[in-house]
FILUMDO-326227 format. One record per atom (N, C-alpha, C, O): y, z, x; residue in one letter. Coordinates in pm, whole numbers, padded with zeros to 5 digits, always signed. Example, Ala and Ser with C-alpha at 12.3 -4.5 7.8 and 13.67 -1.06 7.14 Angstrom:
-00569+00780+01319a
-00450+00780+01230a
-00330+00780+01320a
-00332+00846+01424a
-00225+00708+01285s
-00106+00714+01367s
+00003+00787+01290s
+00114+00804+01341s
***
This chain:
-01663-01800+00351x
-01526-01750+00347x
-01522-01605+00397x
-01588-01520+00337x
-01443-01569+00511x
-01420-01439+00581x
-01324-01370+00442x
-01231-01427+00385x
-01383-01222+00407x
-01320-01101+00346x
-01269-01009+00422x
-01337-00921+00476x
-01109-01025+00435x
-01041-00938+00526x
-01049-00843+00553x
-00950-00791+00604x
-01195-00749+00533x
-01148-00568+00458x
-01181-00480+00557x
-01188-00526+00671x
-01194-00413+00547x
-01257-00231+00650x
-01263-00150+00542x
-01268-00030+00568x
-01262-00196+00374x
-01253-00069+00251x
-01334-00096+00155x
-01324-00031+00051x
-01428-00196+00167x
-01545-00217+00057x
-01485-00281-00057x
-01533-00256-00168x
-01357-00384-00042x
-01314-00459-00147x
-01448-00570-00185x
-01451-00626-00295x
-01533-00588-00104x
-01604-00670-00166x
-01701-00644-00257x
-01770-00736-00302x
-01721-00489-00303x
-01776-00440-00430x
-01729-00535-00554x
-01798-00577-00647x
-01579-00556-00523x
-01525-00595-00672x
-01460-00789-00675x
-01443-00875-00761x
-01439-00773-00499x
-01413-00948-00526x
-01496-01019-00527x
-01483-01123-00593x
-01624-00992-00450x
-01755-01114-00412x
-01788-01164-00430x
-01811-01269-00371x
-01842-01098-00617x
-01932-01196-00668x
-01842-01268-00762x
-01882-01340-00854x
-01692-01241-00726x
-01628-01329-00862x
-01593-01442-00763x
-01583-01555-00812x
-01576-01430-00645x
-01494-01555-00565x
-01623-01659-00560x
-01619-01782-00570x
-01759-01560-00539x
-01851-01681-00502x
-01958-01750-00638x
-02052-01830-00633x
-01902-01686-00737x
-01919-01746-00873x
-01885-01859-00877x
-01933-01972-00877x
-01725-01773-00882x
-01619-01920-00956x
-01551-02012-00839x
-01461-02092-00866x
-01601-01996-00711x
-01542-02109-00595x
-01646-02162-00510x
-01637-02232-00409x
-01754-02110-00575x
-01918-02132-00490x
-01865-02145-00334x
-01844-02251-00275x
-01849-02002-00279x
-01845-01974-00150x
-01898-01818-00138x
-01887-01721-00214x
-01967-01842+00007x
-02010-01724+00051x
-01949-01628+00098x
-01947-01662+00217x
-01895-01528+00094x
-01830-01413+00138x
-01921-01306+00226x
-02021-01236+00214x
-01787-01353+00352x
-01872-01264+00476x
-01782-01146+00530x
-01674-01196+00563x
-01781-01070+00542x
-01726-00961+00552x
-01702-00919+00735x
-01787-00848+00789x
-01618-00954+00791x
-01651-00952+00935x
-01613-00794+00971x
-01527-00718+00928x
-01743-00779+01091x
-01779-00613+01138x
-01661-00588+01250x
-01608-00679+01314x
-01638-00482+01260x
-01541-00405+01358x
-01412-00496+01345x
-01357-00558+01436x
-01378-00490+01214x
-01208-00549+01201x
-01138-00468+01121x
-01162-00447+01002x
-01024-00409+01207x
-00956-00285+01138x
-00865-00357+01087x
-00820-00452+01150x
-00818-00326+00961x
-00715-00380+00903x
-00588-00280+00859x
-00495-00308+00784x
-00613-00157+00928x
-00537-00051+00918x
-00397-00089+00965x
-00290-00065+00908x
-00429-00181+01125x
-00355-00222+01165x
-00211-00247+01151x
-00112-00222+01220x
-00238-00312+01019x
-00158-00392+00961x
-00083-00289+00851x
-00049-00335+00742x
-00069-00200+00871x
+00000-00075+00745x
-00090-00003+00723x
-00204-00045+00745x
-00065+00147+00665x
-00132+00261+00569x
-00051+00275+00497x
+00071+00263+00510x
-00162+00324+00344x
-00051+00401+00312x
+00002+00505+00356x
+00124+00522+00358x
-00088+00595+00400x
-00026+00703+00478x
+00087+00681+00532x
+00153+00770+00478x
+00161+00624+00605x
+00258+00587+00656x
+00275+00584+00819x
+00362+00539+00893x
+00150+00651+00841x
+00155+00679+01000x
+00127+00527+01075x
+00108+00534+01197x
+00124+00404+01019x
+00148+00273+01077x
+00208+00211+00985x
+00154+00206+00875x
+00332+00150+01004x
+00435+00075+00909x
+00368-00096+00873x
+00322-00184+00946x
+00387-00087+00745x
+00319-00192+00722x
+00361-00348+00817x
+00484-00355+00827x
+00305-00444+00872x
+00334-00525+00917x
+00417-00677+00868x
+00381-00791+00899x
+00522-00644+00796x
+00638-00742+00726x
+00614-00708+00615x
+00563-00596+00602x
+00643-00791+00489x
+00661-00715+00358x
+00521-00796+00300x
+00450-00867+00371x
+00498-00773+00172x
+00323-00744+00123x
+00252-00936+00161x
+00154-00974+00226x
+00368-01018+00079x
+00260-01156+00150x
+00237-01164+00273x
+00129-01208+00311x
+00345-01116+00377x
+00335-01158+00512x
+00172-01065+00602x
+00118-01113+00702x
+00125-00935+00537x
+00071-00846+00585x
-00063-00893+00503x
-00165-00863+00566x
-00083-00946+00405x
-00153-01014+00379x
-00233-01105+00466x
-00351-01097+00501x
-00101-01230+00505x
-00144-01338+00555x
-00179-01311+00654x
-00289-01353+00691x
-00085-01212+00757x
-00170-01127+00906x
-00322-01129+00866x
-00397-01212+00917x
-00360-01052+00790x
-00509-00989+00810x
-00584-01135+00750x
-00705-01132+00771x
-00550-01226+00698x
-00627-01338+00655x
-00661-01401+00770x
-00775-01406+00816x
-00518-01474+00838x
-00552-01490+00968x
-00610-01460+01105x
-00663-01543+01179x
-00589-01299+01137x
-00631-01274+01198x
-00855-01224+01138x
-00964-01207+01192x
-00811-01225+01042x
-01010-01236+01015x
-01036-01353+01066x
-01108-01339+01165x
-01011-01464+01045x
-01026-01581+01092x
-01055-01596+01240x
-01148-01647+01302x
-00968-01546+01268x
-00974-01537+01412x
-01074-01515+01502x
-01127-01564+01602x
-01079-01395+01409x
-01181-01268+01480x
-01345-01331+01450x
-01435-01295+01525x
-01373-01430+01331x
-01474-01462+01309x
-01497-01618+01331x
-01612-01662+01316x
-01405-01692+01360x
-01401-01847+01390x
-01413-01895+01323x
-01478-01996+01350x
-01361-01878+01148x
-01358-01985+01012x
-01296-01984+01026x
-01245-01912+01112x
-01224-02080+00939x
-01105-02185+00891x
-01031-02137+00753x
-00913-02160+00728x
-01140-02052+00648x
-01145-01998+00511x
-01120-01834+00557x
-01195-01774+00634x
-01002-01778+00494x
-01054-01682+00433x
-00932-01597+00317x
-00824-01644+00280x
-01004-01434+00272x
-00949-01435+00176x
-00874-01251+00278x
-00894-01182+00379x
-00780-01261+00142x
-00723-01081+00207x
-00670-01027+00113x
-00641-01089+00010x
-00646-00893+00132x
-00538-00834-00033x
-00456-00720-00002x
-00496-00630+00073x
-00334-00720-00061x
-00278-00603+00014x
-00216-00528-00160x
-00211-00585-00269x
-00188-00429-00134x
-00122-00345-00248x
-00010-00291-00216x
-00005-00256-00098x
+00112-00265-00299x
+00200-00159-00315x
+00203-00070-00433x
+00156-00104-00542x
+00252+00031-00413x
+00289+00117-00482x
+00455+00145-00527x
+00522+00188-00434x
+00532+00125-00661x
+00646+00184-00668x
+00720+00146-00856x
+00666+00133-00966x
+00805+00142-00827x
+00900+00200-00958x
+00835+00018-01010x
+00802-00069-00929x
+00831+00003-01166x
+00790-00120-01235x
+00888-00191-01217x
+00993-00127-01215x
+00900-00341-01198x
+01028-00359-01184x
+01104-00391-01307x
+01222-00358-01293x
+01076-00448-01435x
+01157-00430-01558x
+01115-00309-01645x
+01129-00299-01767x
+01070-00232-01572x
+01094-00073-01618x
+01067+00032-01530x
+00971+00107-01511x
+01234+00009-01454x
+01225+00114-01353x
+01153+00280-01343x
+01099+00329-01243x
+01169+00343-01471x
+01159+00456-01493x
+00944+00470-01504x
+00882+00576-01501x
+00881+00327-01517x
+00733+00316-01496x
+00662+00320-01331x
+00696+00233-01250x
+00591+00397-01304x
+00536+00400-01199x
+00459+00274-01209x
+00443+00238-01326x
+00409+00201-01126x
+00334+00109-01134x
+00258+00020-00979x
+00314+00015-00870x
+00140-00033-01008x
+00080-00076-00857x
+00037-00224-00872x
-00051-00253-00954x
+00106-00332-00784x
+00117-00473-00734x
+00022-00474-00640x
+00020-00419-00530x
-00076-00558-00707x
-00191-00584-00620x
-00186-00764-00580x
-00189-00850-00668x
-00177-00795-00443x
-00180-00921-00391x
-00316-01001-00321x
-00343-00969-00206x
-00379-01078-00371x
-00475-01134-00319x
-00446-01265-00244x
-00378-01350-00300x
-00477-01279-00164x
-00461-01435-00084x
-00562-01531-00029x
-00654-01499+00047x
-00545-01614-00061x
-00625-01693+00028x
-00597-01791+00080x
-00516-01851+00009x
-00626-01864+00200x
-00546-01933+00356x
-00628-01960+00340x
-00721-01884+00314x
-00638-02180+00350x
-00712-02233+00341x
-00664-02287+00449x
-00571-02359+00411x
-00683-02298+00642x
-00675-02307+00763x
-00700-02476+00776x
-00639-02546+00857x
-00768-02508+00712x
-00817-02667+00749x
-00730-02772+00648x
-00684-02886+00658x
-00735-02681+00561x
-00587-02789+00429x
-00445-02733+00440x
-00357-02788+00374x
-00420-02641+00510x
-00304-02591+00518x
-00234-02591+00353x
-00156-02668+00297x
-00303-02464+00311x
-00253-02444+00191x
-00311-02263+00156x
-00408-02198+00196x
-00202-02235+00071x
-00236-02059+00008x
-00210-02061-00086x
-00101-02094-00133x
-00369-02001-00176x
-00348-01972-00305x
-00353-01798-00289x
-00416-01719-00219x
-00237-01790-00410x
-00272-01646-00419x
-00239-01588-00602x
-00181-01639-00699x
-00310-01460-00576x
-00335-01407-00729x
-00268-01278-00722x
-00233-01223-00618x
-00254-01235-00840x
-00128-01103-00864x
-00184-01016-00970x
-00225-01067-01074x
-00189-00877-00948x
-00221-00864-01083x
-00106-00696-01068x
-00103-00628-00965x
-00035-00666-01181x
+00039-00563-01197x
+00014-00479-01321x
+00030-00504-01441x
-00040-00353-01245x
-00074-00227-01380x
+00002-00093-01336x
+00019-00047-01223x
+00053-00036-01493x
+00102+00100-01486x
-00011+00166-01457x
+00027+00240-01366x
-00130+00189-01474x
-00231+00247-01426x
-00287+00286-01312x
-00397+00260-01263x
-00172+00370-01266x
-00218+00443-01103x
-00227+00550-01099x
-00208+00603-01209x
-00251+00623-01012x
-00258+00794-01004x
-00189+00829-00855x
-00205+00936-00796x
-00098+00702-00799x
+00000+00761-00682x
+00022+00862-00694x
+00026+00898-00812x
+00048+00960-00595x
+00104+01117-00629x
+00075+01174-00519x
-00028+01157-00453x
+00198+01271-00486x
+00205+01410-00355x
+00252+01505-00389x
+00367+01507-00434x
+00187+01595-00379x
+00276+01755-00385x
+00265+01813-00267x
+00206+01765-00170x
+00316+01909-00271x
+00324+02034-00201x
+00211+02137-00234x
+00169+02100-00344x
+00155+02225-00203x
+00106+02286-00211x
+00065+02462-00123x
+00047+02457-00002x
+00056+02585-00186x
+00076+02692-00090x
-00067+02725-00083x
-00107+02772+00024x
-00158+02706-00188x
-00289+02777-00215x
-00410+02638-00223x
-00390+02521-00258x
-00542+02707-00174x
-00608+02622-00239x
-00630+02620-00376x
-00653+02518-00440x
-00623+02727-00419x
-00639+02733-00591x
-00572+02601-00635x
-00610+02503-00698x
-00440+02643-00567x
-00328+02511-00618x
-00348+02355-00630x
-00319+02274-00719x
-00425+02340-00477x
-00423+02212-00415x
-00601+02170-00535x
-00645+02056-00552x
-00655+02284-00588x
-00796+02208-00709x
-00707+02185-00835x
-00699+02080-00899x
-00648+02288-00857x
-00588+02238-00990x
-00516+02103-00982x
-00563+02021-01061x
-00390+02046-00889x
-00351+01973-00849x
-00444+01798-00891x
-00427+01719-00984x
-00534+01798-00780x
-00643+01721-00724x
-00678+01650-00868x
-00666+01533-00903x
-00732+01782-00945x
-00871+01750-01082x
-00752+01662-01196x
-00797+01599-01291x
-00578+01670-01166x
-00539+01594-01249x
-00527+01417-01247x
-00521+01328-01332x
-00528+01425-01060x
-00571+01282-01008x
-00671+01209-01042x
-00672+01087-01028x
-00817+01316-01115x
-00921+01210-01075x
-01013+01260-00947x
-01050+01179-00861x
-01036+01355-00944x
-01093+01393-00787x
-01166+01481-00898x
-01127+01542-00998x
-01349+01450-00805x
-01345+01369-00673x
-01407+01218-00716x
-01474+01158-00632x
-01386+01168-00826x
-01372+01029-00807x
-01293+00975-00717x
-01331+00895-00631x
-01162+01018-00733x
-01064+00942-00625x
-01031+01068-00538x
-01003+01187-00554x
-01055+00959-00416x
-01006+01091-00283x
-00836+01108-00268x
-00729+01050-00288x
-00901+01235-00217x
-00733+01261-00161x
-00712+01312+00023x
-00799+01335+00107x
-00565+01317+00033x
-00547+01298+00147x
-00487+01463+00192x
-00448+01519+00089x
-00476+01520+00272x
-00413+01655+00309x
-00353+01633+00461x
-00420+01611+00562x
-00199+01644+00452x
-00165+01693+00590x
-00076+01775+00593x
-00057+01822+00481x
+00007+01827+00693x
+00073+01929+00702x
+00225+01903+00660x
+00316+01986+00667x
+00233+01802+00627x
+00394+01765+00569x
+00397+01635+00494x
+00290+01575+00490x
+00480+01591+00445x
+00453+01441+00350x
+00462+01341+00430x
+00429+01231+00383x
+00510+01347+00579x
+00509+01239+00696x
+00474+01337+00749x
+00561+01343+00836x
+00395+01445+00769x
+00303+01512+00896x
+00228+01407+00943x
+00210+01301+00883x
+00172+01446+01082x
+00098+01352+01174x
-00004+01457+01162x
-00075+01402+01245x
-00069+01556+01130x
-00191+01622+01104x
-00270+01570+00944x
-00236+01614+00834x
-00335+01509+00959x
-00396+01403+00817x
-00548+01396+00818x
-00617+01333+00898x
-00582+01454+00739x
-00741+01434+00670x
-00733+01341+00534x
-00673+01358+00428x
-00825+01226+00584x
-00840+01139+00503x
-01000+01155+00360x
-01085+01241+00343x
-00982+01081+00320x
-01106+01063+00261x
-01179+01196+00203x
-01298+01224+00218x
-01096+01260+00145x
-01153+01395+00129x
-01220+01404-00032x
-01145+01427-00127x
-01339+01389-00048x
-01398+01368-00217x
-01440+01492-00242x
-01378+01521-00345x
-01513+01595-00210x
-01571+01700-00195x
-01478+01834-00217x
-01376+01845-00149x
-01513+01934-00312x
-01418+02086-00325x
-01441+02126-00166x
-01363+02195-00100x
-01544+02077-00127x
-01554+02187-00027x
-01480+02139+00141x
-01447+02218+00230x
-01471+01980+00144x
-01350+01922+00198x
-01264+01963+00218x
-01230+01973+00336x
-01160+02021+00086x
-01020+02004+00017x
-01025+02142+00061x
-00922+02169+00122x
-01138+02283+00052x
-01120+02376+00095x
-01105+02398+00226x
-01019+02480+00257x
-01175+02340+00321x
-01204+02329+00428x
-01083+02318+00533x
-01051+02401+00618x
-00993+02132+00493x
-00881+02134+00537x
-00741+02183+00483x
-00634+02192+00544x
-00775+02213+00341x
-00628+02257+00299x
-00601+02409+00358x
-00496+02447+00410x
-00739+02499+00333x
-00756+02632+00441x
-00649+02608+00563x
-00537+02653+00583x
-00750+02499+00650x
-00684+02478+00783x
-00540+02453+00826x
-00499+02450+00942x
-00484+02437+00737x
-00360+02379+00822x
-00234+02475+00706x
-00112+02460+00699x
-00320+02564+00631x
-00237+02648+00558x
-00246+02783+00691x
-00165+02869+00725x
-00382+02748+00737x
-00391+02904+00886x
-00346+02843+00996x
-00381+02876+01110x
-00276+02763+00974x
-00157+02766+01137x
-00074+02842+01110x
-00036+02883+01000x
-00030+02870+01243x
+00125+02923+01281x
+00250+02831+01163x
+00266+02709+01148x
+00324+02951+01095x
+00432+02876+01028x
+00397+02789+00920x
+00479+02726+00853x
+00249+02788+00900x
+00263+02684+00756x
+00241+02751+00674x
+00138+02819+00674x
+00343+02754+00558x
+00329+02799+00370x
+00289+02708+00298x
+00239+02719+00186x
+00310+02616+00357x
+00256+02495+00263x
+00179+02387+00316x
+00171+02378+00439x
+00106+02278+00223x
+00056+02166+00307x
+00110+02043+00202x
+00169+02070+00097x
+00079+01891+00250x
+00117+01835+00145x
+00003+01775+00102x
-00064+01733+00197x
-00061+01749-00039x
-00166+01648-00054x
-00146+01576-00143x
-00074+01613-00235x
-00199+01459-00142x
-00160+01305-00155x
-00304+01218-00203x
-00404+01211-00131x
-00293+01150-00352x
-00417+01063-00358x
-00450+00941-00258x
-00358+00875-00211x
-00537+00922-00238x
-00597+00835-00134x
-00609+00698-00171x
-00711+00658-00227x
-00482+00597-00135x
-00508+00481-00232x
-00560+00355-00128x
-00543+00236-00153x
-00629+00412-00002x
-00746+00296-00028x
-00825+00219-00101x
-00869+00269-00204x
-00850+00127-00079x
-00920+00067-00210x
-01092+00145-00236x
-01118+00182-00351x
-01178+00160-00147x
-01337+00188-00145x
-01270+00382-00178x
-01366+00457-00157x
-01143+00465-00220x
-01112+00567-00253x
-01060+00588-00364x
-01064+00696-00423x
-00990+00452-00417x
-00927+00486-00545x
-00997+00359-00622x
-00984+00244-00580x
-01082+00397-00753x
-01137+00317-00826x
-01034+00280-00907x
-01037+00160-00934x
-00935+00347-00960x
-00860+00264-01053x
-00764+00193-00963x
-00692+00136-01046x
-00711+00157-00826x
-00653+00031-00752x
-00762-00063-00738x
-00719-00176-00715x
-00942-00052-00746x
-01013-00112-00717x
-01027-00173-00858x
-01106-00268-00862x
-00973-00142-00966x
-00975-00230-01043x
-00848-00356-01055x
-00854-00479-01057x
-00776-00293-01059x
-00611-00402-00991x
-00630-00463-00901x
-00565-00566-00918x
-00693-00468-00787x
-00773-00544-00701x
-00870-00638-00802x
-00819-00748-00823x
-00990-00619-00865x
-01071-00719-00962x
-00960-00832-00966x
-00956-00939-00906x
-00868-00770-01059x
-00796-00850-01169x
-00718-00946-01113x
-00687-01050-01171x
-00668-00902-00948x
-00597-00990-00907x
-00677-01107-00855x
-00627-01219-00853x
-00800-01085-00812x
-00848-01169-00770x
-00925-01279-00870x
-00972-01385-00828x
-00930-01235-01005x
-00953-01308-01110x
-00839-01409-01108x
-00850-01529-01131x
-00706-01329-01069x
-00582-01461-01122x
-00597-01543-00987x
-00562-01660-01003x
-00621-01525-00913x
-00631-01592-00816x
-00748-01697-00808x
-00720-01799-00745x
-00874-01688-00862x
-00960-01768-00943x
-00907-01884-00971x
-00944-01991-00924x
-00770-01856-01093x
-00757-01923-01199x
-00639-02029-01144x
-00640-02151-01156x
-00528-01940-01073x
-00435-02034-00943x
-00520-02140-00862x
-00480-02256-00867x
-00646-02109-00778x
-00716-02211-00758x
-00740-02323-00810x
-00736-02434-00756x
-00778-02283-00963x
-00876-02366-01012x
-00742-02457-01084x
-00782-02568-01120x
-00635-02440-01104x
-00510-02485-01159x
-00444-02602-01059x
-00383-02587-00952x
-00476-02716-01128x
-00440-02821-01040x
-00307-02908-01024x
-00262-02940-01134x
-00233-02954-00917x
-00110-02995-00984x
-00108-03107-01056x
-00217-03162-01042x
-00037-03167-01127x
-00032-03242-01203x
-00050-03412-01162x
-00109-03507-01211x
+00040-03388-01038x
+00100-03517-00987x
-00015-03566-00865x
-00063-03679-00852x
-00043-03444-00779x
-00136-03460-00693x
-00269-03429-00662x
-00351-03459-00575x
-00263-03353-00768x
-00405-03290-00806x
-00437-03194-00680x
-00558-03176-00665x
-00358-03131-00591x
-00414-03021-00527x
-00404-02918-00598x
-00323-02907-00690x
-00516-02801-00551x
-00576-02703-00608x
-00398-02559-00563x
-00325-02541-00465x
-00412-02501-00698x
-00351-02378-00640x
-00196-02433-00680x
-00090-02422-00618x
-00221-02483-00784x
-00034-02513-00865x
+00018-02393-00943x
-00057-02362-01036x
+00086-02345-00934x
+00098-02175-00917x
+00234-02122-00982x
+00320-02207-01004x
+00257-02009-01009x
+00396-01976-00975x
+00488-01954-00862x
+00458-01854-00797x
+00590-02019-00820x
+00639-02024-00702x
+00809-01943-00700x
+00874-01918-00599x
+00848-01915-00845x
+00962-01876-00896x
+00984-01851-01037x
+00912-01900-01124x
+01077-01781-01058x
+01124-01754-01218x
+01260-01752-01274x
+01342-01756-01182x
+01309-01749-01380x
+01415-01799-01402x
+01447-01687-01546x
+01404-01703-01661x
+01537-01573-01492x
+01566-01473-01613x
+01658-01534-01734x
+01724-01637-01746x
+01624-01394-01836x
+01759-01463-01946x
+01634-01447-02023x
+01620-01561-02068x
+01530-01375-02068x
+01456-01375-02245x
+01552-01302-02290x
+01607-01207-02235x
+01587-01381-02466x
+01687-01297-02519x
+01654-01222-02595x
+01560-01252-02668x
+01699-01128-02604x
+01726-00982-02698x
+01639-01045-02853x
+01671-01154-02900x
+01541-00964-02910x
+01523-00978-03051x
+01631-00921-03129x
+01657-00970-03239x
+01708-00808-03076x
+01810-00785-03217x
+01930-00855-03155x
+01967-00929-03247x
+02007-00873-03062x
+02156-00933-03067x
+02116-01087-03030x
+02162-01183-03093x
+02033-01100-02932x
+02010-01258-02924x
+02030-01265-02800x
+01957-01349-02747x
+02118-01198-02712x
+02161-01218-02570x
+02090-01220-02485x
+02031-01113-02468x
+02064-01309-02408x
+01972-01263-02268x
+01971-01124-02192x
+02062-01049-02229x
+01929-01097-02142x
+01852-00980-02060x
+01816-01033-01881x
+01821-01140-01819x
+01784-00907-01851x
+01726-00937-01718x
+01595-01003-01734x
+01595-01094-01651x
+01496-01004-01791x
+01386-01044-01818x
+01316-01166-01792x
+01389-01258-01828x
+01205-01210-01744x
+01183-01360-01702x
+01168-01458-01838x
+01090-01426-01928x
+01209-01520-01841x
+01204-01579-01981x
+01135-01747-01946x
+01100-01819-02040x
+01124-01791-01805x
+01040-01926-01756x
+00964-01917-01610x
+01029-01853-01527x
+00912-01940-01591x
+00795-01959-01431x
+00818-02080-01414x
+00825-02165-01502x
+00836-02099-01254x
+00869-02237-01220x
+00738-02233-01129x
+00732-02151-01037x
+00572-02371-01169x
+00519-02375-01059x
+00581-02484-00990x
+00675-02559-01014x
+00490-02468-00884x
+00514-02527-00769x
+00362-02596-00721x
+00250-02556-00752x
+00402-02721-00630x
+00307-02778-00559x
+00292-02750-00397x
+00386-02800-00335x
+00192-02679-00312x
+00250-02671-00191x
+00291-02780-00058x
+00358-02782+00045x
+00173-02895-00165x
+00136-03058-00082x
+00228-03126-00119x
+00314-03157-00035x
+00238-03165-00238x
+00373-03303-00265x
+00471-03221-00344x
+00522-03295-00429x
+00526-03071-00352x
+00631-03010-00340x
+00665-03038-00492x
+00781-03011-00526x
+00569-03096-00602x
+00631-03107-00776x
+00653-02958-00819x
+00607-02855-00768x
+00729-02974-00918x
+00796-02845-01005x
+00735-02904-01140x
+00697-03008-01194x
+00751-02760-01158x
+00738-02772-01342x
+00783-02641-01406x
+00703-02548-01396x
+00878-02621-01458x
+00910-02514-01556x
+00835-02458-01716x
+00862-02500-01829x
+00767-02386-01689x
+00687-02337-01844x
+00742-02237-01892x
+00849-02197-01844x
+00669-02161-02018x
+00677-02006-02074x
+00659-01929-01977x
+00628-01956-01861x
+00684-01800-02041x
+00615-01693-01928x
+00454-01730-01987x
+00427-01791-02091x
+00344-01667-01873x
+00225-01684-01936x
+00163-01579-02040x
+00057-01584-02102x
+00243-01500-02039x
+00193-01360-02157x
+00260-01406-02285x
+00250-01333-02384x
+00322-01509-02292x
+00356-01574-02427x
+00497-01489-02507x
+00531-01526-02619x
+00566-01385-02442x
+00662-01297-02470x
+00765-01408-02454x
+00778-01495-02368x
+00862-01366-02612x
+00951-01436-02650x
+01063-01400-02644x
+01160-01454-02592x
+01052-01301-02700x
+01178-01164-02692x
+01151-01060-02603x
+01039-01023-02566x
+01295-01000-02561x
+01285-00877-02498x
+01331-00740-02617x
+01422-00729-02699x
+01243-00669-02586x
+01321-00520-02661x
+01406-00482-02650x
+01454-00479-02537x
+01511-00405-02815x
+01659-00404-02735x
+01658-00282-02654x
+01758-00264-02584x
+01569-00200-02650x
+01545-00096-02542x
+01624-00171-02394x
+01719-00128-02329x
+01540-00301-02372x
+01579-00361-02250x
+01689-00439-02263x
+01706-00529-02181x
+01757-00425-02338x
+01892-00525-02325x
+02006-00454-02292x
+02040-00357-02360x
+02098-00507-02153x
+02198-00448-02140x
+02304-00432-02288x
+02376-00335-02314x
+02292-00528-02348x
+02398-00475-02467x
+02351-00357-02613x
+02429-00279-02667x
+02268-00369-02633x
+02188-00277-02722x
+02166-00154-02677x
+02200-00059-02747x
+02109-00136-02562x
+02106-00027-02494x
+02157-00031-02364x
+02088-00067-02269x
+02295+00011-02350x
+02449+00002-02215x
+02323+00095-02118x
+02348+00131-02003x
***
């Protein structure tokens, strides 16, 4: 099975895919997957997170002449039933080319260290840095928050001195902007949201449908309305998962899988307007 990467995701997926799916994971050489989005922003991601996914699945394939392979893409942004939570959606996929079928795994944690400032000093830009996690996790420095002047991969004080110096001694700059580095082989805590997704993705595999017994019976949809523990009323909240079959197309409506019954009246439009 081809591993879509150019970022050393296979530190953390490898030995779980070829555990629990007894397949070999090959990592194909000179395949940029940058291609397909940065975060940086200086290449727009290529459609929205499954589709940029499935790009780099396929095109590994391509590039290496299997039929199997796997890919993962991440975002970063507001939680979605708690807007006011930062939070990071990690997507794993896998394109099975010869069965024409995709399983994929999800895993969602408040546990990120996204973040950009501004910065005038290097003093600024260490104090800054050491609250990220650096130099465990790298960070990024360019001359504006969409500047096209960008040093990547920067782990080292003497890096961070080096380029934040630099582009503070141009002409006209007071400031620079720096930014954690959320590559995956840069940021260990997305390289763990990465693990996890690819654990659920394990378990989507190994989850068979009922009716037809293909592999990868999944969630395909959800259906809001968990009601309120103090008034009783529904909420925005998912309160059922509808899987799905991708071969003979069966449904089935369950719980959520975290077993949550109620929503908090924190989260209820009527308890809290």
């Amino acid at each position: 099975m081809i591993l879509a990467t150019k970022h050393e995701k296979e530190k953390v997926m490898a030995s779980i895919l070829e555990r629990e799916l007894g397949v070999k994971i090959i990592v194909p050489t000179d395949f940029d997957t940058d291609k397909f989005g940065t975060f940086t922003r200086d290449i727009k991601r290529s459609g929205n997170q499954l589709e940029a996914a499935r790009k780099k699945a396929l095109e590994g394939m391509e590039h290496s002449g299997a039929d199997l392979a796997i890919s993962s893409e991440g975002s970063f942004g507001s939680h979605p039933e708690c807007p006011w939570l930062p939070s990071n959606f990690e997507l794993v996929l896998l394109v099975d080319k010869f069965n024409n079928i995709e399983i994929s795994g999800h895993h969602r944690s408040q546990e990120t260290n996204a973040s950009g400032e501004y910065v005038s000093t290097v003093e600024e830009a260490k104090e800054i840095v050491l609250k990220w996690g650096f130099p465990e996790h790298g960070v990024i420095v360019r001359n504006s928050e969409n500047g096209t002047k960008i040093y990547k991969g920067i782990k080292t004080f003497e890096e961070l001195d080096k380029y934040v110096g630099k582009l503070l001694g141009g002409l006209f700059s007071k400031k620079v902007f720096i930014e954690t580095d959320l590559r995956a082989h840069m940021n260990p805590t997305r390289m763990k949201n990465i693990k996890l997704a690819t654990v659920d993705l394990v378990k989507n595999a190994k989850n068979l449908c009922p009716k037809c017994v293909c592999p990868g019976f999944s969630i395909i949809d959800v259906e809001k309305g968990l009601p309120c523990s103090l008034c009783g009323l529904v909420t925005d909240l998912v309160s059922l998962c509808i899987y799905g079959c991708q071969k003979c197309k069966y449904e089935q409506k369950l719980p959520r899988p975290d077993g949550l019954k109620n929503a908090e009246p924190g989260q209820c439009n009527y308890c809290n307007p």
